[in-house]
mmCIF file as gemmi writes it, N, C-alpha and C atoms, coordinates in Angstrom:
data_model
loop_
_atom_site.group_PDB
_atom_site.id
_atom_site.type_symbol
_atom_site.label_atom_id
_atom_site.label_alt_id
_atom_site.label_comp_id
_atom_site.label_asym_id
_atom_site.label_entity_id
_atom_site.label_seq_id
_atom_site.pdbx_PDB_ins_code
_atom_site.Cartn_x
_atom_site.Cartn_y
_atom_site.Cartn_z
_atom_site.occupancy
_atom_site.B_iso_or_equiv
_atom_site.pdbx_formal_charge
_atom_site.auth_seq_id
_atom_site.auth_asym_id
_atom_site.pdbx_PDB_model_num
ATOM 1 N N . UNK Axp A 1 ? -15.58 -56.93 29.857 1 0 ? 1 A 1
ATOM 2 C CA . UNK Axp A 1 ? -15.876 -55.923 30.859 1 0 ? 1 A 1
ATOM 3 C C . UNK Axp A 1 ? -14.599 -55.218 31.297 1 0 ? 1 A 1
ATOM 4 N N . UNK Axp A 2 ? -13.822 -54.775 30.452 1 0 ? 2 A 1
ATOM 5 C CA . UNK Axp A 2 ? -12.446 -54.15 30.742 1 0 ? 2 A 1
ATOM 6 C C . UNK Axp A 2 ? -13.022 -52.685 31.4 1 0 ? 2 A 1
ATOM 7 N N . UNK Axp A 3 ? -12.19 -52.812 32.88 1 0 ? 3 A 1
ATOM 8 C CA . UNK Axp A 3 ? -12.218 -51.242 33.389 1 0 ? 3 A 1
ATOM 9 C C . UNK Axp A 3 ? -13.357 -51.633 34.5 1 0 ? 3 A 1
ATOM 10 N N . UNK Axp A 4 ? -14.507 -52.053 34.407 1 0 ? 4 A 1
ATOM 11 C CA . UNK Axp A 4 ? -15.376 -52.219 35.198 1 0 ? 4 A 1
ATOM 12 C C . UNK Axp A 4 ? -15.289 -53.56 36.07 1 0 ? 4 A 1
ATOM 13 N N . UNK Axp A 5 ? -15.638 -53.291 37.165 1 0 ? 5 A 1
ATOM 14 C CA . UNK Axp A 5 ? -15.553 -54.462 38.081 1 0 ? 5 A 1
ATOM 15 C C . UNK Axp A 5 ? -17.245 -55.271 38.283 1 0 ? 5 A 1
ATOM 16 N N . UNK Axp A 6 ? -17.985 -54.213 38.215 1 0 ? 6 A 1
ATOM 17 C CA . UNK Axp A 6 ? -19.449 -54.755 38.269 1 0 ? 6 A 1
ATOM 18 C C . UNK Axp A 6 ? -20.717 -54.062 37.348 1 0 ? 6 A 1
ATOM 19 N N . UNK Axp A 7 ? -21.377 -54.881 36.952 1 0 ? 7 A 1
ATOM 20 C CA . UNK Axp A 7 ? -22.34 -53.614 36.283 1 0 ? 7 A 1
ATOM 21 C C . UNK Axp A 7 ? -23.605 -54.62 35.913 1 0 ? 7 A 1
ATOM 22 N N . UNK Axp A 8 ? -24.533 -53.84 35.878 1 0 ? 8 A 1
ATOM 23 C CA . UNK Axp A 8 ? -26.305 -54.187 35.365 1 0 ? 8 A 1
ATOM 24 C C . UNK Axp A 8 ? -26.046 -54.475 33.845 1 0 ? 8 A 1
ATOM 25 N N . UNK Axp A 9 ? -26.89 -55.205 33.804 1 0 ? 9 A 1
ATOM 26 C CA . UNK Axp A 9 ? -26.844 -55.72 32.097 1 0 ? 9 A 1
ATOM 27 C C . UNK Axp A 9 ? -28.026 -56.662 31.656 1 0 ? 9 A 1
ATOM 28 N N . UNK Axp A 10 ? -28.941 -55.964 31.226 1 0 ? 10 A 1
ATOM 29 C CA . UNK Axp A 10 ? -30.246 -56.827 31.185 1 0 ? 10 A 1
ATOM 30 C C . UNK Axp A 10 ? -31.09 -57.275 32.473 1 0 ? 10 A 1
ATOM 31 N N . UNK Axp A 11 ? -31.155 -56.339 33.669 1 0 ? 11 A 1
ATOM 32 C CA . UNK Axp A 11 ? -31.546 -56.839 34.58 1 0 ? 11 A 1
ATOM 33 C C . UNK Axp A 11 ? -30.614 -57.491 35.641 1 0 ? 11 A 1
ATOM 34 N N . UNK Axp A 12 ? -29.152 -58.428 35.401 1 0 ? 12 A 1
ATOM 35 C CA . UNK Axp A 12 ? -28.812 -59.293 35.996 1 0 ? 12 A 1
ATOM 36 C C . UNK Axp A 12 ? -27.588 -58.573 36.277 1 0 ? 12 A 1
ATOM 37 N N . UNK Axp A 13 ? -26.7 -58.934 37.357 1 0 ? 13 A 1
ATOM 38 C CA . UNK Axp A 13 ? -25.519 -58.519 37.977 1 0 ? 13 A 1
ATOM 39 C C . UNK Axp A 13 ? -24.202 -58.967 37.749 1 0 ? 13 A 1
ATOM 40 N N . UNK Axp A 14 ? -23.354 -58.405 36.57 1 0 ? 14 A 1
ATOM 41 C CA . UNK Axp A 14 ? -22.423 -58.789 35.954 1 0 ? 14 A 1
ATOM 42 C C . UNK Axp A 14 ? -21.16 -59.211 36.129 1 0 ? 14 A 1
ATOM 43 N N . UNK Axp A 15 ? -20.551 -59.584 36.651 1 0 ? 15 A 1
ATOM 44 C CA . UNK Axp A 15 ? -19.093 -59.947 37.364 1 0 ? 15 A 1
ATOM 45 C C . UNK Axp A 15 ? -18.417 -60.541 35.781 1 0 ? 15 A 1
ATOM 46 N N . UNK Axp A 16 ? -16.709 -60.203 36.304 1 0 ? 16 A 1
ATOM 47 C CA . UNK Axp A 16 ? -15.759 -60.767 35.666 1 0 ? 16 A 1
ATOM 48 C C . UNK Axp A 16 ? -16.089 -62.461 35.723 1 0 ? 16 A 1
ATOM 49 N N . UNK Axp A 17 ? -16.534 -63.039 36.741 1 0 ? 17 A 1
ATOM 50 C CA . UNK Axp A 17 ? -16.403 -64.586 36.772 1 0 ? 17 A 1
ATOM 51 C C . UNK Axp A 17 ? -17.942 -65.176 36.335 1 0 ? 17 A 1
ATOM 52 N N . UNK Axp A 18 ? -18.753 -63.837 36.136 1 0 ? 18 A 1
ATOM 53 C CA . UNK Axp A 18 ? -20.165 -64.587 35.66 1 0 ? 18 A 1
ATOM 54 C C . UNK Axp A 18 ? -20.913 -63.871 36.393 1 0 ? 18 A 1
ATOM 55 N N . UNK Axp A 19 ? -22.478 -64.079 36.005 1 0 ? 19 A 1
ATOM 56 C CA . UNK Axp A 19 ? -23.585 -63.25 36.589 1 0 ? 19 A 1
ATOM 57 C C . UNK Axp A 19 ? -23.873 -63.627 38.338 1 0 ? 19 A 1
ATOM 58 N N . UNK Axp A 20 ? -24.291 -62.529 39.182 1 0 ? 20 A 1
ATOM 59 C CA . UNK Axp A 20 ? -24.737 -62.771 40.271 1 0 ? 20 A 1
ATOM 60 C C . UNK Axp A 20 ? -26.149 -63.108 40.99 1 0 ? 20 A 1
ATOM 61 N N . UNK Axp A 21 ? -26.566 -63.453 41.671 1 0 ? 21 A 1
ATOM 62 C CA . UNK Axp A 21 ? -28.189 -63.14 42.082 1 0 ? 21 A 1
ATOM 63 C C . UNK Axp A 21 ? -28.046 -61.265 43.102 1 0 ? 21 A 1
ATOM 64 N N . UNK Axp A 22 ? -28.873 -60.916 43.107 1 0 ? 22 A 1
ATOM 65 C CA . UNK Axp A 22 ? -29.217 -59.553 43.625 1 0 ? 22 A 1
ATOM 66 C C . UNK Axp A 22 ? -28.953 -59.823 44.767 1 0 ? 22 A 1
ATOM 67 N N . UNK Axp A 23 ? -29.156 -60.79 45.734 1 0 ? 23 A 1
ATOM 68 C CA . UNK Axp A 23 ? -29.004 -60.865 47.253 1 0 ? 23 A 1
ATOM 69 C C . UNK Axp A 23 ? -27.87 -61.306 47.878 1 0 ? 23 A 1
ATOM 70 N N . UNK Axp A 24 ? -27.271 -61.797 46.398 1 0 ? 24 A 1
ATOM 71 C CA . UNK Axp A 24 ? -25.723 -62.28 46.681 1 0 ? 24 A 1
ATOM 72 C C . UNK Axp A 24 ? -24.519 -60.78 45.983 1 0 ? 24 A 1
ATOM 73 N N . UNK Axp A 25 ? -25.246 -60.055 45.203 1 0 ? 25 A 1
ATOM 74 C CA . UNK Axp A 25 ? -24.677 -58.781 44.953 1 0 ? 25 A 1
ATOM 75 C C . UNK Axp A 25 ? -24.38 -57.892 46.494 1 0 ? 25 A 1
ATOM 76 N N . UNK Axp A 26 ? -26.09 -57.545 46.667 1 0 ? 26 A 1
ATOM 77 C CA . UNK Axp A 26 ? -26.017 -56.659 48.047 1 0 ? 26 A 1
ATOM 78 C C . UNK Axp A 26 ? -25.19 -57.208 49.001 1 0 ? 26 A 1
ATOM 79 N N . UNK Axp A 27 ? -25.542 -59.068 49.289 1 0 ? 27 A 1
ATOM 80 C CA . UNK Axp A 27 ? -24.187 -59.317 50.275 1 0 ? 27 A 1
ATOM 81 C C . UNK Axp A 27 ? -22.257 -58.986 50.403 1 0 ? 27 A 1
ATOM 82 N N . UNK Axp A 28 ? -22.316 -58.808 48.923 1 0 ? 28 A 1
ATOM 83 C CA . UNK Axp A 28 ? -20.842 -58.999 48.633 1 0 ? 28 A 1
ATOM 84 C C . UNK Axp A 28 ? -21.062 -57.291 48.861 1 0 ? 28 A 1
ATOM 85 N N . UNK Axp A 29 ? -21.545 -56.38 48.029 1 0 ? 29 A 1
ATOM 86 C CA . UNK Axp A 29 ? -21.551 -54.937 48.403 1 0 ? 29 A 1
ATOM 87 C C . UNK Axp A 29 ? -20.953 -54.704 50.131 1 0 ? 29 A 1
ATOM 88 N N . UNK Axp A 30 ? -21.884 -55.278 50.631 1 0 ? 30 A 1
ATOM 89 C CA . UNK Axp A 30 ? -22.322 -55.134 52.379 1 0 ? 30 A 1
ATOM 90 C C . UNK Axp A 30 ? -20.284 -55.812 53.102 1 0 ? 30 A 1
ATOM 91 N N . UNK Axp A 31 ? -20.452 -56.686 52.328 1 0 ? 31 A 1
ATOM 92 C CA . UNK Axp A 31 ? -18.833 -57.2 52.988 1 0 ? 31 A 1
ATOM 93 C C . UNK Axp A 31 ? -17.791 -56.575 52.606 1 0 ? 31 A 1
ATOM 94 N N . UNK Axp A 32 ? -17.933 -55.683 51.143 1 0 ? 32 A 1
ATOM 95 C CA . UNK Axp A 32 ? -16.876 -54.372 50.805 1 0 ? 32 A 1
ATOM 96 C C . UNK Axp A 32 ? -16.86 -53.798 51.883 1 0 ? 32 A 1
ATOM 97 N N . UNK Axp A 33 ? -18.355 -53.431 52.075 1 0 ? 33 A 1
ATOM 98 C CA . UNK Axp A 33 ? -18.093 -52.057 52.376 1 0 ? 33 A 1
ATOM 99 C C . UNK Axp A 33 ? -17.89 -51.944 54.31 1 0 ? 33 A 1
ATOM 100 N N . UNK Axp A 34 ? -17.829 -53.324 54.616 1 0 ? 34 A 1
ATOM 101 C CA . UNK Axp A 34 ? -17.48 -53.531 56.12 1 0 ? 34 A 1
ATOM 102 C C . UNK Axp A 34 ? -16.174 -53.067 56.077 1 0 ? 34 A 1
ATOM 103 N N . UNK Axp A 35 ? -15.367 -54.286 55.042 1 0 ? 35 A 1
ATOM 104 C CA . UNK Axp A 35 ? -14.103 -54.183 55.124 1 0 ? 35 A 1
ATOM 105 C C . UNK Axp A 35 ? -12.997 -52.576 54.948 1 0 ? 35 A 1
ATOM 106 N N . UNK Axp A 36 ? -14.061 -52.146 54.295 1 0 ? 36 A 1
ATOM 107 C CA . UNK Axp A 36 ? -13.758 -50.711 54.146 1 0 ? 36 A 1
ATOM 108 C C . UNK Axp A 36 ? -13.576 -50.124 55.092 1 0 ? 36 A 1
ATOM 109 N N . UNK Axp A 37 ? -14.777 -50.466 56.148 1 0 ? 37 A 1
ATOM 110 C CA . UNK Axp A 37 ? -14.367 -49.02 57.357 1 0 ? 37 A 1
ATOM 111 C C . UNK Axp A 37 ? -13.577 -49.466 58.327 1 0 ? 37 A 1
ATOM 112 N N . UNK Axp A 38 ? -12.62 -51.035 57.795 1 0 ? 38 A 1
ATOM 113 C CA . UNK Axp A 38 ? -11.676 -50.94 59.172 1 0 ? 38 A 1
ATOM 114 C C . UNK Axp A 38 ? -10.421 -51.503 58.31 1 0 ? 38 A 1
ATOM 115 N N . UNK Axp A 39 ? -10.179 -51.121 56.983 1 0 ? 39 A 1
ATOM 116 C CA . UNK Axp A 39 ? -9.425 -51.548 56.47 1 0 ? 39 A 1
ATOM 117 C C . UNK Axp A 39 ? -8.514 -49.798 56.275 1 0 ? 39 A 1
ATOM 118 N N . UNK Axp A 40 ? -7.045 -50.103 56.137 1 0 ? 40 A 1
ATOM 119 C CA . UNK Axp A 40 ? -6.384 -49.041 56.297 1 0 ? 40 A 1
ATOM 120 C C . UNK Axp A 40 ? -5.369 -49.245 54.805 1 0 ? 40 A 1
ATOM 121 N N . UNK Axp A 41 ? -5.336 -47.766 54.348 1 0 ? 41 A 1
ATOM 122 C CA . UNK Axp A 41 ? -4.412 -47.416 53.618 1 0 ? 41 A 1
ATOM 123 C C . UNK Axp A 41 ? -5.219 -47.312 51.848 1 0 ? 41 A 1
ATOM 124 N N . UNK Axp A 42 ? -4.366 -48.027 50.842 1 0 ? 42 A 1
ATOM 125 C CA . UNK Axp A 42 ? -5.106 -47.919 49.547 1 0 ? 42 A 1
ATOM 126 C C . UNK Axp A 42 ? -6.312 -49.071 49.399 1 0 ? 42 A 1
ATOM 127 N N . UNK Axp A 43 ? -6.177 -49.988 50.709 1 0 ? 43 A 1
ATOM 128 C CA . UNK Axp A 43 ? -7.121 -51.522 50.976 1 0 ? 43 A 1
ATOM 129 C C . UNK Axp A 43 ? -8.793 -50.65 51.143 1 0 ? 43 A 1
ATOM 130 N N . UNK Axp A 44 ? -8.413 -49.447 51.582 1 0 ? 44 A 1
ATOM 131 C CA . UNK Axp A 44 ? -9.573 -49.155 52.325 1 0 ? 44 A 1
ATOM 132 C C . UNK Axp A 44 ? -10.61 -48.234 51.031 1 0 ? 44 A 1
ATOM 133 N N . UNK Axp A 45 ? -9.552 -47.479 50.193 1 0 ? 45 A 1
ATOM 134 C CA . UNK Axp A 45 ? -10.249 -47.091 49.175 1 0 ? 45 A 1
ATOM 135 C C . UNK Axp A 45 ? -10.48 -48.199 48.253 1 0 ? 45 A 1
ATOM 136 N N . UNK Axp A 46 ? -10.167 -49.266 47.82 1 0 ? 46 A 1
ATOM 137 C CA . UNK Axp A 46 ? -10.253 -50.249 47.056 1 0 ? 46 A 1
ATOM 138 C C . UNK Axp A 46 ? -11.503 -51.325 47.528 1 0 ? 46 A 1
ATOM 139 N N . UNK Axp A 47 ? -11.645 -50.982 48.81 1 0 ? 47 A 1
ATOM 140 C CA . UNK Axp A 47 ? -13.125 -51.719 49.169 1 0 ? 47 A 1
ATOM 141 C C . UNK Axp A 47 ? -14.204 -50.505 49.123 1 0 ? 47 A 1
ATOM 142 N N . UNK Axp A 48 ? -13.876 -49.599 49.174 1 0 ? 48 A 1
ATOM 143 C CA . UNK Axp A 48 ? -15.16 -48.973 49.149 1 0 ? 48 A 1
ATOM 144 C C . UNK Axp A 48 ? -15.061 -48.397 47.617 1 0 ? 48 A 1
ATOM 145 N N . UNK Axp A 49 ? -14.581 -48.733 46.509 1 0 ? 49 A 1
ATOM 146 C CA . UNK Axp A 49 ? -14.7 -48.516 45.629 1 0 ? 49 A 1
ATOM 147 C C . UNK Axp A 49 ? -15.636 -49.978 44.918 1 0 ? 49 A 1
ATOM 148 N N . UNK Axp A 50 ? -15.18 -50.836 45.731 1 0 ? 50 A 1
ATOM 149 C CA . UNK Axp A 50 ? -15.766 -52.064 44.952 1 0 ? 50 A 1
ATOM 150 C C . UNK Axp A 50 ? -17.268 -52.352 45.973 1 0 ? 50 A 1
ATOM 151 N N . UNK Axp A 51 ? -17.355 -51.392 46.86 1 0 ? 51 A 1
ATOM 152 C CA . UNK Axp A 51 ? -18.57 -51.952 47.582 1 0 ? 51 A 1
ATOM 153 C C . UNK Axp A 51 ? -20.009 -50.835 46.598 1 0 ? 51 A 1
ATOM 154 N N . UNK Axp A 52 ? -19.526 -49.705 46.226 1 0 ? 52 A 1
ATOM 155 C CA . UNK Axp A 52 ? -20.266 -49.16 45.773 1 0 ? 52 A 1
ATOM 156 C C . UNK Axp A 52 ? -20.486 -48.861 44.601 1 0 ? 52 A 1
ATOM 157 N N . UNK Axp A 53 ? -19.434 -50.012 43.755 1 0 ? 53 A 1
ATOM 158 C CA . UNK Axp A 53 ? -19.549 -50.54 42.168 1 0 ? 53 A 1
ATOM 159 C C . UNK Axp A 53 ? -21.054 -51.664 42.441 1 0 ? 53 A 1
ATOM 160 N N . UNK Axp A 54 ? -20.546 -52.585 43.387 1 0 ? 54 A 1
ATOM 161 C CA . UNK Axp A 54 ? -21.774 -53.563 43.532 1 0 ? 54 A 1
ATOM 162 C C . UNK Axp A 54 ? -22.706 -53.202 43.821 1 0 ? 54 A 1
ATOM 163 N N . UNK Axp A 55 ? -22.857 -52.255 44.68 1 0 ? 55 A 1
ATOM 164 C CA . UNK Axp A 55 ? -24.318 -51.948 45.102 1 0 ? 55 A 1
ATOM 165 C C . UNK Axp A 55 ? -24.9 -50.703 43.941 1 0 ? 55 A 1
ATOM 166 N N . UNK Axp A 56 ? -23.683 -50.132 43.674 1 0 ? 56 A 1
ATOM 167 C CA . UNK Axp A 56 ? -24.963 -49.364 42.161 1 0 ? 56 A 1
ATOM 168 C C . UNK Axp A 56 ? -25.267 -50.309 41.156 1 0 ? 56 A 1
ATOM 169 N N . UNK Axp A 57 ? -24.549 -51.318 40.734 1 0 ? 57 A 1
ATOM 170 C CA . UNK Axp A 57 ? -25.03 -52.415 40.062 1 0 ? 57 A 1
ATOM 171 C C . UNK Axp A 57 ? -26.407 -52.832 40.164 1 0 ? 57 A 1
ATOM 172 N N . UNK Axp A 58 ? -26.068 -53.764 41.616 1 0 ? 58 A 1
ATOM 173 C CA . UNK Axp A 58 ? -27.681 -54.179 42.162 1 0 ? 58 A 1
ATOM 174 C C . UNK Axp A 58 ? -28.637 -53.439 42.235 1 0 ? 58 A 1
ATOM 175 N N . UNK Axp A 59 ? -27.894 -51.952 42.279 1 0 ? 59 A 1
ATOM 176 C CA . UNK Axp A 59 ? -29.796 -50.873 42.406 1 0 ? 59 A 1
ATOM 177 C C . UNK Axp A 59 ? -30.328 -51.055 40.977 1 0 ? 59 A 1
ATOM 178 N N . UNK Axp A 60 ? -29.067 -50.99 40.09 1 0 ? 60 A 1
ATOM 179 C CA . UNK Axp A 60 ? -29.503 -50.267 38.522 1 0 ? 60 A 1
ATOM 180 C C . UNK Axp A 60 ? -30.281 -51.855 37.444 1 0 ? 60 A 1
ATOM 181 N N . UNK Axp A 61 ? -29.486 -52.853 38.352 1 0 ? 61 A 1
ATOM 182 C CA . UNK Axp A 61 ? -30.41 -54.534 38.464 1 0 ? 61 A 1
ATOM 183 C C . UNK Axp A 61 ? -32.031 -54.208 38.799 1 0 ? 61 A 1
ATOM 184 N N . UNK Axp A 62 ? -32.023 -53.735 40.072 1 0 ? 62 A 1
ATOM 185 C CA . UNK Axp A 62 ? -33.764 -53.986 40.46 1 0 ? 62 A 1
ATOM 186 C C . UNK Axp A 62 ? -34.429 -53.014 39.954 1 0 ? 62 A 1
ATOM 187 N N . UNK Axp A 63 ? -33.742 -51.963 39.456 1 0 ? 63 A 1
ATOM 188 C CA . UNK Axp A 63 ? -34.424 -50.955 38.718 1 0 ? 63 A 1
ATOM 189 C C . UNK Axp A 63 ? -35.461 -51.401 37.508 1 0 ? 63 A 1
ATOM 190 N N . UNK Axp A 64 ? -34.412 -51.943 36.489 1 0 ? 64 A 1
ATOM 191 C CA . UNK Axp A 64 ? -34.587 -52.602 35.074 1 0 ? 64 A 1
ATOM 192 C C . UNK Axp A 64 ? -35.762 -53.759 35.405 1 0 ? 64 A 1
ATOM 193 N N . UNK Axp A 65 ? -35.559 -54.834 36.438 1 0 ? 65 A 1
ATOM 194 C CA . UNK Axp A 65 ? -36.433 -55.787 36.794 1 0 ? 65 A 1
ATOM 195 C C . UNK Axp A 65 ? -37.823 -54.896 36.83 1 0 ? 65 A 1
ATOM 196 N N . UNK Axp A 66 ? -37.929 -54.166 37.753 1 0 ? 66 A 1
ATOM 197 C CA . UNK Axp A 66 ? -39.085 -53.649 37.871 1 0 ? 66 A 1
ATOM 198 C C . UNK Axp A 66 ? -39.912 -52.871 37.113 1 0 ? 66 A 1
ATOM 199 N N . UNK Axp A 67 ? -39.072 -51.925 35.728 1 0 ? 67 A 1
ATOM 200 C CA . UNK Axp A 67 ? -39.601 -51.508 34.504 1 0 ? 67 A 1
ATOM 201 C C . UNK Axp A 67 ? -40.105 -52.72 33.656 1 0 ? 67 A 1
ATOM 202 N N . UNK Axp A 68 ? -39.618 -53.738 34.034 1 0 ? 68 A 1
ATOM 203 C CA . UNK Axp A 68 ? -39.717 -55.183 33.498 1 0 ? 68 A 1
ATOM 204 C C . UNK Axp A 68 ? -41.109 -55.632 33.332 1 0 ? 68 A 1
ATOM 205 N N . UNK Axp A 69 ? -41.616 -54.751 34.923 1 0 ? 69 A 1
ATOM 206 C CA . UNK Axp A 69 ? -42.613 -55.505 35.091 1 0 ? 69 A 1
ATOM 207 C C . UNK Axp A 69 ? -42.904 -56.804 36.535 1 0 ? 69 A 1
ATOM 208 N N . UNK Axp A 70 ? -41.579 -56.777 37.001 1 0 ? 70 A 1
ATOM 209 C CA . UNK Axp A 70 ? -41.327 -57.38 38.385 1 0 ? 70 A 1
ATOM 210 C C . UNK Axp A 70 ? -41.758 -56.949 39.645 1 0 ? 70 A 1
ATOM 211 N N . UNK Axp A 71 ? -42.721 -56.767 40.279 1 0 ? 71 A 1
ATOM 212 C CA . UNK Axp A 71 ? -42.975 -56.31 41.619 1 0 ? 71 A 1
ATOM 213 C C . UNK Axp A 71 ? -41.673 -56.516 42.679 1 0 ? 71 A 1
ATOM 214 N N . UNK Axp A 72 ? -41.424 -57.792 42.411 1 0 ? 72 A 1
ATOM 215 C CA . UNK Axp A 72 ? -40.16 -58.121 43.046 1 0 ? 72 A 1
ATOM 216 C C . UNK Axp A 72 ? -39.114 -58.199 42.895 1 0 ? 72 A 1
ATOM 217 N N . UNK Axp A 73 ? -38.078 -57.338 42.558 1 0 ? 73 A 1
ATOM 218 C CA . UNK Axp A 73 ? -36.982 -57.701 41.352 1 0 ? 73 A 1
ATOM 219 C C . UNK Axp A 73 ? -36.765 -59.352 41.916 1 0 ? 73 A 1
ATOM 220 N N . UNK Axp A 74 ? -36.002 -59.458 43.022 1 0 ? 74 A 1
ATOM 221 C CA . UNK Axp A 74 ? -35.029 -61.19 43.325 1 0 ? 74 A 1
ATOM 222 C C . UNK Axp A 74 ? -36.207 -61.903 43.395 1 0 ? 74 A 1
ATOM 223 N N . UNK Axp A 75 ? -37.643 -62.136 42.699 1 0 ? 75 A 1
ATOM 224 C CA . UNK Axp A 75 ? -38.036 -62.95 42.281 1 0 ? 75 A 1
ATOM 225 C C . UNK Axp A 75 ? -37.135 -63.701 40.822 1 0 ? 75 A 1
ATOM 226 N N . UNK Axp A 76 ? -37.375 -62.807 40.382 1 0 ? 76 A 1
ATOM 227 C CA . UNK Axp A 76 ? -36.081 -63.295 39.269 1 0 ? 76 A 1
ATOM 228 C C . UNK Axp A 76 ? -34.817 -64.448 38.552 1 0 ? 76 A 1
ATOM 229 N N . UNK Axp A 77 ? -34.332 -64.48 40.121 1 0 ? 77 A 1
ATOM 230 C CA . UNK Axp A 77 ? -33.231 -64.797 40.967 1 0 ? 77 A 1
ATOM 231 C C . UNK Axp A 77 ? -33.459 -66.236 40.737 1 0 ? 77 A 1
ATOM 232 N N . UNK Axp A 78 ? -34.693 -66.419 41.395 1 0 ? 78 A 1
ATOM 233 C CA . UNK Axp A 78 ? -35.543 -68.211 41.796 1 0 ? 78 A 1
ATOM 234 C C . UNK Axp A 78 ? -35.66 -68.419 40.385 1 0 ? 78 A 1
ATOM 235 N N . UNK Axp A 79 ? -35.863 -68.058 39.536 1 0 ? 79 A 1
ATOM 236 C CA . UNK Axp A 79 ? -35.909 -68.61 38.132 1 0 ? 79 A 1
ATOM 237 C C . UNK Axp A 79 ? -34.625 -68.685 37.25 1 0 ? 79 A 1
ATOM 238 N N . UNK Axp A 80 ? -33.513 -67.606 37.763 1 0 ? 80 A 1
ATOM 239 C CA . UNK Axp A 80 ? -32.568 -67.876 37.199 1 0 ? 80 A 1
ATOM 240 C C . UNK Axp A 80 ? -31.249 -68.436 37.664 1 0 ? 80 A 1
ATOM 241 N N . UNK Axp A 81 ? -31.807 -68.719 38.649 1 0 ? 81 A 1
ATOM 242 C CA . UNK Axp A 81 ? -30.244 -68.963 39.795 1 0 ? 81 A 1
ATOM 243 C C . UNK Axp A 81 ? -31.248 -70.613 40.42 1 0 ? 81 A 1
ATOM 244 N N . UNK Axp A 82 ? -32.384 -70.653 40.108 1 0 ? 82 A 1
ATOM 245 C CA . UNK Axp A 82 ? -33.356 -71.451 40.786 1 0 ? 82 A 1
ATOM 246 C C . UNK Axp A 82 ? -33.208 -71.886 42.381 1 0 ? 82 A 1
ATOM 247 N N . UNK Axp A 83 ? -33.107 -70.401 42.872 1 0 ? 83 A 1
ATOM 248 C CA . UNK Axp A 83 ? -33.276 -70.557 44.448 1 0 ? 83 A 1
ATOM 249 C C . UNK Axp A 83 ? -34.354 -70.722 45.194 1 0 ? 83 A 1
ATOM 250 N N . UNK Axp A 84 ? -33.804 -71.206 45.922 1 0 ? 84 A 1
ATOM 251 C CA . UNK Axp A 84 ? -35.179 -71.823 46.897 1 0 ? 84 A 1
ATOM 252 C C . UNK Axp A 84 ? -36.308 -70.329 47.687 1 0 ? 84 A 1
């Protein structure tokens, strides 16, 4: 995944360290993009660059799920992450 920090890939949410669940995508998105609006200098473009890598990820994730055939995309999730 050279160049990219996050991306959709078969449905699932791709990271350098391994796949994500969707609700743990949007969370990490959501904590970029906090840090973003009180973070100062190149910190501040560098979180909101990575908050809205994750969250187009996770959209372009529940997208695919749901052409899938998923009503729910993070049903998914419980089968592959086997969350409760």
């Amino acid at each position: 995944m050279s160049g990219v920090l996050y991306r959709a890939i078969g449905g699932m949410v791709a990271t350098d360290h391994g796949p994500l669940a969707l609700g743990e995508a949007r969370d990490l998105a959501l904590l970029y993009a906090r840090d973003a609006a009180v973070a100062e200098g190149p910190w501040r473009r560098l979180c909101a660059e990575r908050a809205r890598a994750m969250a187009g990820a996770a959209n372009e994730a529940s997208d695919w799920r749901r052409a899938a055939g998923w009503a729910n995309p993070d049903e998914a999730d419980r089968i592959n992450f086997r969350t409760p």
